[in-house]
N, C-alpha and C positions, 0 to 999 in steps of 0.2 A: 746319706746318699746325696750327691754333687748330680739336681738336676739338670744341669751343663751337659755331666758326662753323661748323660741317660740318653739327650738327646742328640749327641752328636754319636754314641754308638749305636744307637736306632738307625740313624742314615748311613752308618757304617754296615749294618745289618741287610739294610735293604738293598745296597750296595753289591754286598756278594751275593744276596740272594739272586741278583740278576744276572750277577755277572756267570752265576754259576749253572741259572737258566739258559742263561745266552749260550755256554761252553756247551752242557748236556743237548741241546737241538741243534749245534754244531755237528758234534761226535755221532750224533744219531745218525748221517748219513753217511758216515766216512766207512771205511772197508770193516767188515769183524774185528779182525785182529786190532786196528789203529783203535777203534770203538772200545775194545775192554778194557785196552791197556788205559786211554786218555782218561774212564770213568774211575778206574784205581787209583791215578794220580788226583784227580779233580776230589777224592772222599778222602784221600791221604791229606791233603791240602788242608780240607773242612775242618777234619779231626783235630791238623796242628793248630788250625786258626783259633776253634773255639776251647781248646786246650790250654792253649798259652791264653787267652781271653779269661776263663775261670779262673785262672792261679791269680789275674790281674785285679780284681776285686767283684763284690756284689753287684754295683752301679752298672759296671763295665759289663757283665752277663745280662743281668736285665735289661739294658738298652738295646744290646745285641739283638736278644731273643724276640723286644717287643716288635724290632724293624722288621726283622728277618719272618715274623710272625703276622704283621698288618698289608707286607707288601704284598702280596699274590690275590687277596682279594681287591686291592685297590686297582691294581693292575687289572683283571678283569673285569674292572665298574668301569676304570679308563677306558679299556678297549670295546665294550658291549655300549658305549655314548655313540649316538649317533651324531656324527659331523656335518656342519648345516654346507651348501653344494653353494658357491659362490656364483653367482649369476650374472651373465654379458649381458 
């Protein structure tokens, strides 16, 4: 297993995972109809990506999985830090 590829499809992982977040509270406010359809596409998408990802090797899954896997907690440790208020 090429810790190289482990780590750079980790940040590939974490990647969609936000970008996938970002699309999903996009769609949440758009019309019903635009909302079902965009979430069909958006899981069609996932499907193909981590599909063609499996056929591609072990390394390449597993990196996937760990990014895709660590971001959402980090992201809320990010955002629950409180920010120091710079002062005139």
């Amino acid at each position: 297993m090429d810790a190289l590829t482990v780590l750079a499809l980790a940040a590939f992982g974490s990647t969609a995972y936000l970008a996938t977040l970002s699309t999903v509270k996009w769609l949440n406010q758009q019309a019903s109809r635009t909302k079902v359809a965009g979430l069909v596409v958006v899981g069609l998408v996932l499907c193909a990506l981590i599909g063609t990802m499996a056929s591609a090797s072990e390394s390449v899954v597993i990196g996937f999985v760990v990014g895709a896997g660590i971001t959402p907690p980090v992201r809320r440790w990010i955002l629950q830090r409180s920010r120091p208020v710079a002062g005139h």
